[in-house]
C-alpha positions as CSV (number, residue, x, y, z in Angstrom):
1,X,-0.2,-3.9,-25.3
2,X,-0.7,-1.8,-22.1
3,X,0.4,-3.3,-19.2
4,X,-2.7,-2.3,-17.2
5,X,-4.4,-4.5,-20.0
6,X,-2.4,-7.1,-19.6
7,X,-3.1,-7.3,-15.7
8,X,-6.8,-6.6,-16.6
9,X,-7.1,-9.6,-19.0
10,X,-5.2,-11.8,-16.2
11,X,-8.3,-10.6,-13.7
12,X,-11.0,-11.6,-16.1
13,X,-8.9,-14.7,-16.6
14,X,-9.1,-15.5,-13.5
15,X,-12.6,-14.9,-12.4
16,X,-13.4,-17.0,-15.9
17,X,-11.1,-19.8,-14.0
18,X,-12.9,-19.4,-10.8
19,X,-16.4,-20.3,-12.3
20,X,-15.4,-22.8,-14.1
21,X,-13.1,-25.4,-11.9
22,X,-14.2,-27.4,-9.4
23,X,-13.0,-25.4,-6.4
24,X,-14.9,-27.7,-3.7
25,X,-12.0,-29.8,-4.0
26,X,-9.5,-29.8,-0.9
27,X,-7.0,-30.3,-3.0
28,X,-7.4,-27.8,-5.9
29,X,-7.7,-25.4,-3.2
30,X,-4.4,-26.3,-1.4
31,X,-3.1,-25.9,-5.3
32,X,-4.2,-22.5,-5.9
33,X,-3.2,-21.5,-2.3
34,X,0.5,-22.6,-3.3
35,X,0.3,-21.2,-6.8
36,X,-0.8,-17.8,-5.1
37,X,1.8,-17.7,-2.7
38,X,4.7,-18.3,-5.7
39,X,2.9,-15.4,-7.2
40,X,3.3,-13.3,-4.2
41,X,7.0,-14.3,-3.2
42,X,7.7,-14.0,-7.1
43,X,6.6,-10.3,-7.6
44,X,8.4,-9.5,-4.0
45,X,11.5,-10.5,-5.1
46,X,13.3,-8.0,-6.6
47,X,11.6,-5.7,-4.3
48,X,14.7,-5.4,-1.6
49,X,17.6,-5.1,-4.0
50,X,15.6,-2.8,-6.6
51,X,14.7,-0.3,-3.7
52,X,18.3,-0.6,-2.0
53,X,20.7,0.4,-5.0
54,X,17.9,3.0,-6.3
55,X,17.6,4.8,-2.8
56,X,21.3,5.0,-2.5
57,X,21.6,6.4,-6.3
58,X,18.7,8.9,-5.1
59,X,20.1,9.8,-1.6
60,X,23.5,10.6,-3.2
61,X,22.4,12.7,-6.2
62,X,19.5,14.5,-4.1
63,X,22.5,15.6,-1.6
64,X,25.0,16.6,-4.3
65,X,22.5,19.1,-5.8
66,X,21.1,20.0,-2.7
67,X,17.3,18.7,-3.3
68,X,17.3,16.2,-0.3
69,X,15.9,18.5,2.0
70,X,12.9,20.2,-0.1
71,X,11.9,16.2,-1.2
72,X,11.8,15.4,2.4
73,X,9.7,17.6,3.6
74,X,7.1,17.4,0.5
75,X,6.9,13.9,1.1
76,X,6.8,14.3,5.0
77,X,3.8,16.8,4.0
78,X,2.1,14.4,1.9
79,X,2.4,11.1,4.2
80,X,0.7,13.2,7.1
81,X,-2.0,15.2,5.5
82,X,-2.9,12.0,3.3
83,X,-3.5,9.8,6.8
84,X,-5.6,12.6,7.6
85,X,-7.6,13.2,4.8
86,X,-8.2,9.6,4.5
87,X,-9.1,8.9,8.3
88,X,-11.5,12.2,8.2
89,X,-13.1,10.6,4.9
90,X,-13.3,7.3,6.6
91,X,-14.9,8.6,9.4
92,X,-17.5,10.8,8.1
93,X,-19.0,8.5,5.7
94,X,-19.2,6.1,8.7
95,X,-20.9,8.7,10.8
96,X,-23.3,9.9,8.0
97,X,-24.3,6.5,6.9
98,X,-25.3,4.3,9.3
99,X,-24.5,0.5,8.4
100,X,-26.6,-2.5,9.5
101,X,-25.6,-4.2,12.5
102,X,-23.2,-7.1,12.2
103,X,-24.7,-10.4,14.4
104,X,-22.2,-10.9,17.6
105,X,-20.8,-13.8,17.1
106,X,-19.0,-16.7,19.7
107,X,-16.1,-17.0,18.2
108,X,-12.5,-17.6,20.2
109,X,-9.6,-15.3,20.3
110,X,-7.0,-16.7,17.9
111,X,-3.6,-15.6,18.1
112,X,-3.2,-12.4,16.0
113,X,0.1,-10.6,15.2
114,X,0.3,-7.3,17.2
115,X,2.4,-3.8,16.7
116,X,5.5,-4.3,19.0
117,X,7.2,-1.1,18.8
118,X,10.3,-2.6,20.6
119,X,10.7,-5.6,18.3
120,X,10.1,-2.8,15.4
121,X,13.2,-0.6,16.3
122,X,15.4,-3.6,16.9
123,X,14.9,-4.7,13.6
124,X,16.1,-1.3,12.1
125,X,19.9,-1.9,13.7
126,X,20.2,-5.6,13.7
127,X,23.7,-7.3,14.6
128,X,25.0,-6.4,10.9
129,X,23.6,-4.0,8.5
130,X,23.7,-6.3,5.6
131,X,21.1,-8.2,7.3
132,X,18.6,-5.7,6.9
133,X,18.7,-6.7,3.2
134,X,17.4,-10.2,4.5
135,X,13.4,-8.6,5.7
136,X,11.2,-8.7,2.5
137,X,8.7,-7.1,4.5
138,X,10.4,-4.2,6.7
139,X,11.8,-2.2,4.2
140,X,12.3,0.4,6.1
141,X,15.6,-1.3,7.8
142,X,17.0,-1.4,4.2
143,X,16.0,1.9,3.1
144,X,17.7,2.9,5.6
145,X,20.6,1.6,5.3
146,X,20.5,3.0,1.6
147,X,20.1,6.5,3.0
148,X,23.2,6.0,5.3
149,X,25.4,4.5,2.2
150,X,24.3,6.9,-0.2
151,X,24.7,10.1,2.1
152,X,28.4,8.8,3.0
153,X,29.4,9.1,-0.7
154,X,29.1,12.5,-1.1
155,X,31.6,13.2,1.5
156,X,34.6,12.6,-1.2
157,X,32.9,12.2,-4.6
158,X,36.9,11.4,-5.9
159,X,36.9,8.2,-3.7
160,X,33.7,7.0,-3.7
161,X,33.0,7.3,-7.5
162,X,33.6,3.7,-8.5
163,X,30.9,2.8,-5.6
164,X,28.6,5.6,-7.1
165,X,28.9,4.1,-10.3
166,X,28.4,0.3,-9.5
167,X,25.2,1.2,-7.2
168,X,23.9,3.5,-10.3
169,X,24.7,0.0,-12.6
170,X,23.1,-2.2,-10.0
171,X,20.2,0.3,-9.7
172,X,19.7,0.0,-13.7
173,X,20.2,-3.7,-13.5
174,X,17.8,-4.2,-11.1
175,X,14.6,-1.6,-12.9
176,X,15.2,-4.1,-16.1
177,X,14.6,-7.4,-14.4
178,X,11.5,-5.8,-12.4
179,X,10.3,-4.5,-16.0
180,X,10.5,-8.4,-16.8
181,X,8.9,-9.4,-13.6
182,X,6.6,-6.6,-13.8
183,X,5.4,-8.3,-17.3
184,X,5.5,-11.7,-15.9
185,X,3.4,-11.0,-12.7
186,X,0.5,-10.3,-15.2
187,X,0.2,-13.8,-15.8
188,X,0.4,-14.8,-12.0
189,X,-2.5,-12.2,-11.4
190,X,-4.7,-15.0,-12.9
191,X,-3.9,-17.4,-9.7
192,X,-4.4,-14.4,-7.5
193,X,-7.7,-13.6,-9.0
194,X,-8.8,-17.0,-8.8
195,X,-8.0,-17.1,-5.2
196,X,-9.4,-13.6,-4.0
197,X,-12.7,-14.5,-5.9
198,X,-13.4,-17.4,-3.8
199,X,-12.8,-15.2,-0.8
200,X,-15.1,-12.4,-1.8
201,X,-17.7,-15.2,-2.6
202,X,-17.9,-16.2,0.9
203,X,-17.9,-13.0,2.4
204,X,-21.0,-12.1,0.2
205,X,-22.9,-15.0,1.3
206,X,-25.3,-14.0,3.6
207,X,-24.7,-10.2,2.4
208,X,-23.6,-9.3,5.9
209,X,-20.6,-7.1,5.0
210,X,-22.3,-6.4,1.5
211,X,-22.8,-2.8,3.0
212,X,-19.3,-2.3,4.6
213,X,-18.4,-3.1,1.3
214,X,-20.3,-0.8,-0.7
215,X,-19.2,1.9,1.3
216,X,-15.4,1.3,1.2
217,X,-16.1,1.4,-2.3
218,X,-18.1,4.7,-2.8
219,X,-14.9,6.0,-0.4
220,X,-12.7,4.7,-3.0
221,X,-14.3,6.8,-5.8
222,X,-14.8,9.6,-4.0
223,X,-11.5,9.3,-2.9
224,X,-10.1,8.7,-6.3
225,X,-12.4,10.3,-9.0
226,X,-12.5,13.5,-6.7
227,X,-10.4,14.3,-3.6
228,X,-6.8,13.9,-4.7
229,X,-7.6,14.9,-8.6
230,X,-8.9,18.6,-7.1
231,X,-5.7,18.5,-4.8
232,X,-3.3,17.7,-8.0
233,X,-5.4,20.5,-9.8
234,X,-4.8,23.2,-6.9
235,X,-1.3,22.4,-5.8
236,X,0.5,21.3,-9.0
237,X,-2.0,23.5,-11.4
238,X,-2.4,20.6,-13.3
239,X,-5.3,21.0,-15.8
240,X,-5.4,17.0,-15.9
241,X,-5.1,14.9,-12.7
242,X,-6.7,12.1,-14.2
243,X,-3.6,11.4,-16.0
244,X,-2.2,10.5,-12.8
245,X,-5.4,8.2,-12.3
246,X,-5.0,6.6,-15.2
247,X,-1.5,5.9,-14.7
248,X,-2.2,4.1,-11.5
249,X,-4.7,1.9,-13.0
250,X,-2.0,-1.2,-13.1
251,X,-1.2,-0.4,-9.6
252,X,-4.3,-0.2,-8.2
253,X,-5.1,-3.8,-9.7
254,X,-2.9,-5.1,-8.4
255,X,-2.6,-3.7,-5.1
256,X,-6.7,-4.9,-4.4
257,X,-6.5,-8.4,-5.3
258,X,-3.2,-9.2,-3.9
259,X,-3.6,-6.8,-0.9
260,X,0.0,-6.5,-0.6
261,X,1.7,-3.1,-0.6
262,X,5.3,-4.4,-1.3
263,X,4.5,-6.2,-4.6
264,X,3.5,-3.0,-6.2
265,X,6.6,-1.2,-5.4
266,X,8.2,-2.5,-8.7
267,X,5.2,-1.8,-10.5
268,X,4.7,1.9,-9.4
269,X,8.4,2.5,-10.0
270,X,7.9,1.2,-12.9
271,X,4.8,3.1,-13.6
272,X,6.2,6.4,-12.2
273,X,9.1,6.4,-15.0
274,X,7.8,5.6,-17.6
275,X,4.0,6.8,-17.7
276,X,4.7,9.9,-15.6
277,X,8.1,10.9,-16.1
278,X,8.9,11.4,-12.8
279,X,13.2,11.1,-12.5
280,X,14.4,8.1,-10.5
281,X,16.0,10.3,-7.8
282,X,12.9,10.9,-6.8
283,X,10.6,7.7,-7.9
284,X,13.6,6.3,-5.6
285,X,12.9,8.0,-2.4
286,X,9.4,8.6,-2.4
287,X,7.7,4.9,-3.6
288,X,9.7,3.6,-0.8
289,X,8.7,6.6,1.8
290,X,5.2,5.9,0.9
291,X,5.0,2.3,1.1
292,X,6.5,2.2,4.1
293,X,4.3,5.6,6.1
294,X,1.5,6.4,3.7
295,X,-1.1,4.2,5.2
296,X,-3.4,6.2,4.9
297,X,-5.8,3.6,3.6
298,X,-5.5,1.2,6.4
299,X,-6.0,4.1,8.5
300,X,-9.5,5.1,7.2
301,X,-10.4,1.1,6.8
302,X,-9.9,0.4,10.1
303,X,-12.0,3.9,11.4
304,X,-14.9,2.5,9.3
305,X,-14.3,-1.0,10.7
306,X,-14.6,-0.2,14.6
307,X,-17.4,2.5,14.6
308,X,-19.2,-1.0,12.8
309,X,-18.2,-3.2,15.5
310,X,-18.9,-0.4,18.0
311,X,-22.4,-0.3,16.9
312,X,-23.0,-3.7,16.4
313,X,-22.4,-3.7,20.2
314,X,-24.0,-0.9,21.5
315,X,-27.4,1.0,20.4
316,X,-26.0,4.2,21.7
317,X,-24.6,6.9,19.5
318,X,-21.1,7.2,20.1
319,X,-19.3,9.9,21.9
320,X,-17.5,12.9,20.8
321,X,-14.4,12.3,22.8
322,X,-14.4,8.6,22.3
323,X,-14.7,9.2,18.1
324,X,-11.8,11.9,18.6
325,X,-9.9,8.7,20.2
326,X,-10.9,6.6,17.3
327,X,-9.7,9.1,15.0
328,X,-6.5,9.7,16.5
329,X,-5.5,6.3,17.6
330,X,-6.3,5.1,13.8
331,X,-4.1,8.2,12.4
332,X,-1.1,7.3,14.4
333,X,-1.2,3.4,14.0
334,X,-1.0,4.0,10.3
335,X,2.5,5.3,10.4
336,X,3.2,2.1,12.0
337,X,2.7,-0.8,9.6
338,X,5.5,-0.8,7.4
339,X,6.5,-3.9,8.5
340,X,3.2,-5.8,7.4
341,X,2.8,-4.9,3.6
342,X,-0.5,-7.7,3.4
343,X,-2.9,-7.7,6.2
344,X,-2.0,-4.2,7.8
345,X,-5.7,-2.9,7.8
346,X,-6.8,-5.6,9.8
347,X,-4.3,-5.8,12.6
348,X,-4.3,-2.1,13.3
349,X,-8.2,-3.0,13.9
350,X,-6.9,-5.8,16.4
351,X,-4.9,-2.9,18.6
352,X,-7.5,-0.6,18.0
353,X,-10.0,-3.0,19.5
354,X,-7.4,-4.4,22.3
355,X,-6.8,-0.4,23.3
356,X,-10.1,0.5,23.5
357,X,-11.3,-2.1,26.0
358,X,-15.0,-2.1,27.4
359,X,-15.4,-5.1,26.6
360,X,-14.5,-4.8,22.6
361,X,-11.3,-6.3,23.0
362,X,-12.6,-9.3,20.7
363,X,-14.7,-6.7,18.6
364,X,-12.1,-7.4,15.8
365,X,-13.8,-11.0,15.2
366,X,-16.7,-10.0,13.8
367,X,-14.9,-8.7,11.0
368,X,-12.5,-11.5,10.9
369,X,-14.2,-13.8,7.8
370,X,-14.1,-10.2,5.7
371,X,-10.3,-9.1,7.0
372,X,-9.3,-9.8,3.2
373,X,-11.6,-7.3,1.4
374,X,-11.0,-5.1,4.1
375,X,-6.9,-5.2,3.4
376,X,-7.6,-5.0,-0.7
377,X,-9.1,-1.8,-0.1
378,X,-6.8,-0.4,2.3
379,X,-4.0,-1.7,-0.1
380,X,-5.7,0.1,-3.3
381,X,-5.9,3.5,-1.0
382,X,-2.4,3.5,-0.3
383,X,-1.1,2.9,-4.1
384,X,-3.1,5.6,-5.2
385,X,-1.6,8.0,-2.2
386,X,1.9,6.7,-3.8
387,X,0.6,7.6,-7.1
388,X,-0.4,10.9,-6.3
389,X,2.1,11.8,-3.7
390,X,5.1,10.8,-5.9
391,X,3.9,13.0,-9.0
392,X,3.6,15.9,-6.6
393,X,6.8,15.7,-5.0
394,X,8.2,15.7,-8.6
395,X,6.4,18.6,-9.9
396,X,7.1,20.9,-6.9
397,X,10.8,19.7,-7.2
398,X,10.5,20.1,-10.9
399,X,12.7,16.4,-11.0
400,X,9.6,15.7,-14.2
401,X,9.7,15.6,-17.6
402,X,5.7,14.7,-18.6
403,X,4.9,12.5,-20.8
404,X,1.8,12.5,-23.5
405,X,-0.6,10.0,-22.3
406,X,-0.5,8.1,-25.5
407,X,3.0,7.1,-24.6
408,X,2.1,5.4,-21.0
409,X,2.5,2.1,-20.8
């Protein structure tokens, strides 16, 4: 069975389970919120040590043939011009379509975790650099630790062969017990559906957000069904993107109902390999480079989000320079939520609104009760930018051997 099937059946599964049990109960509820969380600690487990030992196999072999440099810059490429094209498509359906008005509500500030750029650098060079394998959720401190061991290898391939060989083992090791969680986490999607369908229930009552929803979702089509297909078609010359599309399917699941960008990884390493053939010195550099930068999702969420809250406040149109700003300011705090896989969207709306001032420093609370549909879709953007940007960067470094689409899994 395909293993986008199997996550598909766990969905229906779990909408079935949410319409039938009696989830008015306290206790049911505190259940399912513990089951959830099990899921989502289960399916981030072998995140860390899959995406260290496969970096630093990548890192090495990309330097001893000379490839590191032309897969860095591709993916350096697609990270930026994908936070762009995502912000601009964010930002013109906002400005074309103009969204009801959101009531002002009384709520108080609550405390809400912030960007800290200071705290975010520390955490690259702790005390010891095996304690960056210790943060599940900044992968960026042990990616880059990767990088450093991997590079160092190559400087005396005689010595450092037997370390080679045991990360390359390790790395192997590691893709066959994510295949099994991969598998397993099919079954968990059930308690996770269960859980996100409650949410989405209450946000549709009242049908308040029920336009901000619609639109994120004709963004995601578009998005999807059109913009990056015609830009795999004109850059790769590939005369069927929607293989790629189809590929992600499994991905994309389960990136919008958990809303978490580091439970994927697996999954679209996984998916990468095996469906589209793209060679695990690159699925090894690039799945982590994207999860960590590509946010370009979050970034065109949160543009949406404000110019809501903005005129929910004000009757006025909004002005040219202060939409540049929104624009701009969304772009660049996308590169800088690597270190919140869930809930990303929503706190780069928090700075957003904090920077801006005028008055809309609370703005973010009228989109508080909907911050979880809000992060599923800026989740289910940025899979689909790993998707897409990993099969590029494999084509234009010809590290690809395609496969027919009969054989994807």
């Amino acid at each position: 069975m395909k293993l986008w099937l199997k996550y598909l059946i766990g969905i229906v599964l779990g909408i079935a389970f949410s319409l039938i049990l009696p989830f008015n109960s306290a206790g049911v509820n505190k259940g399912l919120a513990f089951i959830t969380d099990i899921v989502i600690r289960f399916g981030r487990y072998i995140v860390v040590p899959l995406l260290f030992f496969t970096a630093m196999t990548s890192i090495n072999k990309l330097r001893d043939t000379r490839m590191i440099l032309k897969t860095g810059i591709w993916a350096l490429i697609i990270i930026i011009v994908s936070a762009l094209i995502l912000t601009l498509i964010g930002l013109i359906s906002i400005l074309i379509i103009k969204l009801p008005r959101i009531p002002i509500t009384v709520d108080k500030t609550t405390d809400t975790a912030v960007l800290n750029l200071a705290d975010m650098v520390r955490a690259l060079f702790p005390s010891s650099a095996f304690d960056t394998l210790n943060n599940g959720s900044l992968l960026l401190a042990s990616f880059l630790f990767a990088c450093f061991a991997g590079g160092a290898c190559t400087g005396d391939q005689i010595t450092f062969k037997p370390i080679i060989t045991l990360a390359d083992s390790l790395s192997k090791l590691c893709y066959n017990i994510a295949t099994l969680f991969t598998e397993v986490l099919a079954i968990g999607m059930v308690a996770v559906m269960c859980s996100w369908t409650i949410q989405f229930r209450s946000i549709l009552t009242g049908g308040t957000f029920l336009p901000l929803i619609l639109m994120l979702t004709c963004d995601f089509i578009i998005t999807a069904f059109g913009i990056y297909p015609a830009i795999l078609y004109y850059v790769c010359h590939d005369p069927h993107p929607f293989r790629v599309l189809y590929a992600s399917s499994c991905s994309i699941i389960a990136a919008f109902f958990s809303g978490d960008s580091n439970l994927t990884l697996p999954i679209n390493i996984r998916t990468g390999k095996e469906s589209l053939g793209i060679r695990r010195r690159i699925n090894g550099i690039t799945y982590p480079l994207f999860s960590i930068f590509a946010r370009g999702g979050a970034a065109l969420v949160t543009t949406v989000s404000f110019v809501v809250i903005w005129r929910s406040y004000a009757n006025l149109s909004i002005p040219f320079s202060d939409i540049l700003w929104i624009m701009f300011m969304a772009f660049m705090l996308s590169f800088l939520l690597g270190g919140f896989p869930s809930g990303g969207p929503f706190i780069a709306l928090t700075v957003l609104c904090t920077m801006y001032g005028r008055g809309f420093e609370t703005g973010y609370l009228l989109l508080k009760p909907a911050a979880s549909i809000i992060c599923s879709f800026g989740a289910a953007f940025d899979v689909l930018t790993a998707m897409f940007g990993s099969y590029i960067v494999g084509v234009k470094t010809k590290m690809i051997e395609h496969h027919s689409i009969q054989h994807f899994i």
